[in-house]
N, C-alpha and C positions, 0 to 999 in steps of 0.2 A: 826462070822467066826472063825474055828479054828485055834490058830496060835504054829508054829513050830518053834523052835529054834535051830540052827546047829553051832558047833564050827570049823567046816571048809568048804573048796569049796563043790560045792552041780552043779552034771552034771547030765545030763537027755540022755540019746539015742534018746529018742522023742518029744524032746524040752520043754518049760513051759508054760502054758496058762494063761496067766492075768485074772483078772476080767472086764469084758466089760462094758464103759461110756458112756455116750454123756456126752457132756460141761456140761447141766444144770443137768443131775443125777450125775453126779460128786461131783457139788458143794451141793447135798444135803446129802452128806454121813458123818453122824453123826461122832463129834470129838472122842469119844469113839471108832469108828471103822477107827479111821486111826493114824498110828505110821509115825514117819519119816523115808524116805528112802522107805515109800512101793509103787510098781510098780501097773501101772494101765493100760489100754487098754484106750484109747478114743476114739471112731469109727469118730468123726466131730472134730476133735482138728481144730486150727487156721485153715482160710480159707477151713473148711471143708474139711481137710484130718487129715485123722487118722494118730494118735501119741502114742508113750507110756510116761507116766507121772510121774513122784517121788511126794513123798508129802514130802515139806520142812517142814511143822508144819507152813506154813501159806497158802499158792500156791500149785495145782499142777502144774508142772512146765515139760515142753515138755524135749522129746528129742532134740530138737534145743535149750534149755535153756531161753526159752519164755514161760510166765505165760499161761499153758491150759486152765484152771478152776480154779476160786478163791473159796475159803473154802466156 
């Protein structure tokens, strides 16, 4: 994936669209393609509701601050 780098706020008129996960495609996305701080879509997060996700550089880690997907 291509990645973009911005030295400031970055708005959208149209919002911004994640990349889409389940728990177990999550956890298969190669170390090389995840930086910390990057956002994710999980369509089944905890108790099968969808969450968006940060990757700490070990977890992805829910919007509720509960581990989604381990690496």
């Amino acid at each position: 994936m291509a990645r973009t780098t911005f030295s400031g706020p970055v708005a959208s008129d149209n919002g911004f669209i994640a990349p889409t996960y389940t728990v177990a495609t999550a956890a298969l996305i190669p170390a090389a393609d995840k930086t910390i701080g990057q956002v994710i879509y999980i369509s089944n997060g905890r108790a099968g509701l969808p969450t968006l996700a940060v990757w700490n550089g070990t977890n992805w880690i829910a919007s509720n601050g509960l581990t989604a997907a381990a690496s």
